[in-house]
Structure formats: structure tokens, C-alpha cells
C-alpha positions in Angstrom: 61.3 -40.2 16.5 63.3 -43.4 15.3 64.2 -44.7 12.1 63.5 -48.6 11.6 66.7 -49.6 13.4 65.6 -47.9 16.1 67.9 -45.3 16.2 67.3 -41.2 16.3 67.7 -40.1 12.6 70.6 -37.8 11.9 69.2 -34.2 11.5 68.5 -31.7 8.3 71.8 -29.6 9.5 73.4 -33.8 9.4 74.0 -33.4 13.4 73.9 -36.6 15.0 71.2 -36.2 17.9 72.9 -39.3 19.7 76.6 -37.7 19.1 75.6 -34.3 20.3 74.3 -35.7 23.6 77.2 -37.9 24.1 79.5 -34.7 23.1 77.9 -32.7 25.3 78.3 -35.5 28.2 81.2 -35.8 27.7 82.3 -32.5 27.6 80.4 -32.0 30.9 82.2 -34.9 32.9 85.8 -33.7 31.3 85.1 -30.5 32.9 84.4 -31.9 36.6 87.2 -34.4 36.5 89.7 -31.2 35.3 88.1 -29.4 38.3 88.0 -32.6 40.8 90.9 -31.5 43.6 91.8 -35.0 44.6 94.6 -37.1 42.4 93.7 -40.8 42.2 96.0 -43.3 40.7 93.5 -44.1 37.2 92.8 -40.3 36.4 94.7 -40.8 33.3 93.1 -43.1 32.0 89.9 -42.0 32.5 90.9 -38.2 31.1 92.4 -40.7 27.7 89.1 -42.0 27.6 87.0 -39.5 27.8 89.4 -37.6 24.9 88.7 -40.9 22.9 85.0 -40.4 23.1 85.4 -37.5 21.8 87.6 -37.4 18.9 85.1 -40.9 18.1 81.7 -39.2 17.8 83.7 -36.1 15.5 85.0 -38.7 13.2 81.6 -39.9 12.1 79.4 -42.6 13.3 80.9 -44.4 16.4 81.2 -48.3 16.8 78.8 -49.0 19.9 81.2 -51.7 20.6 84.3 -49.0 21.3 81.5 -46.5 22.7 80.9 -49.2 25.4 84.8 -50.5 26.2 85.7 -46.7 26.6 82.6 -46.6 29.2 83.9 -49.2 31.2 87.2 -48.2 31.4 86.1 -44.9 32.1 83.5 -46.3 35.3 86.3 -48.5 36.2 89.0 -45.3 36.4 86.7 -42.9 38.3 83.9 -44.8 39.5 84.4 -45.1 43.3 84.8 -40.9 43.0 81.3 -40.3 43.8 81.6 -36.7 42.9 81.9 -37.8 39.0 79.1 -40.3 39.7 75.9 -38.2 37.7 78.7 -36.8 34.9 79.4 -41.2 34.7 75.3 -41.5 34.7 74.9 -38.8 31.7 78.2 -40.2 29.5 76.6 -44.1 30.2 73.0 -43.0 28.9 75.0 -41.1 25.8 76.8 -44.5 24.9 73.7 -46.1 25.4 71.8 -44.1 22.7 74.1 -46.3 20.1 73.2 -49.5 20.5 71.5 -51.5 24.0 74.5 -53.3 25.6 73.8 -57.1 24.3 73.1 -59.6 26.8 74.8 -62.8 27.2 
């Protein structure tokens, strides 16, 4: 169900449906890039990323706007390892959840 804004409402326990997703995505693709054997030159940043995710959806609501530049820099770190491909997929559809991207 969505609230006139179109977002998910936030819970009776005051959990965040959209932040728990994107938590647990997040969590999820942190785990397979920790376990991921090869080093590539952006792994850094994409493991800084993903720890700003994060810390941004336990710190209360998230801009959509930072959601979406720590997405890209995330795709553009890892995104020609194709074993992180579906952990990318799940993260994207989490940051999605916030806001559509707008169109220019």
C-alpha cells in the first residue's frame, strides 16, 4: 500500500519498508564484494559506497538524490564484475523505492 506521495508508509514498529529492503541489499552485495577473490582498481570506492548507503538509511529518511549518486558510483566501481551484477540489480531497485530517477 502507498501513501499519497506514493511512497510505502513507514510501519507500526516505525521500520521503514523501503530502508529495510535497501539495508538488506545492501548488506547482501557488501557480503559478495568482501567474498569476490579478484582485486580491481575501484573496489574502494564501491566498498565506501556501499558503507554510505548504509549509515544513510540508519540515520533516518535518505535524500533520493544521494541514494542515487552513491548508485552510480557504486555501478561505475564494480559494474563490469559481472559476478556483483544481480547484488547491483537488488541495491538499484532498493534506491529506486525512494523516489523514480527524474527524467531530463
Amino acid at each position: 500500500m502507498f501513501n499519497s506521495l506514493g511512497q510505502k508508509p513507514v510501519t507500526d514498529s516505525g521500520d521503514d519498508p523501503r530502508a529495510r529492503e535497501l539495508r538488506t541489499a545492501v548488506s547482501r552485495l557488501r557480503r559478495e564484494l568482501a567474498a569476490h577473490p579478484a582485486d580491481f582498481p575501484d573496489r574502494t570506492i564501491a566498498e565506501d559506497e556501499l558503507a554510505a548507503l548504509a549509515a544513510m538509511v540508519t540515520h533516518g529518511p535518505p535524500e533520493p538524490a544521494r541514494l542515487r549518486r552513491s548508485l552510480l558510483l557504486i555501478a561505475a566501481a564494480i559494474g563490469s564484475v559481472s559476478a556483483l551484477s544481480r547484488g547491483l540489480g537488488e541495491v538499484r531497485r532498493a534506491v529506486e523505492l525512494f523516489g523514480a530517477t527524474p527524467r531530463t
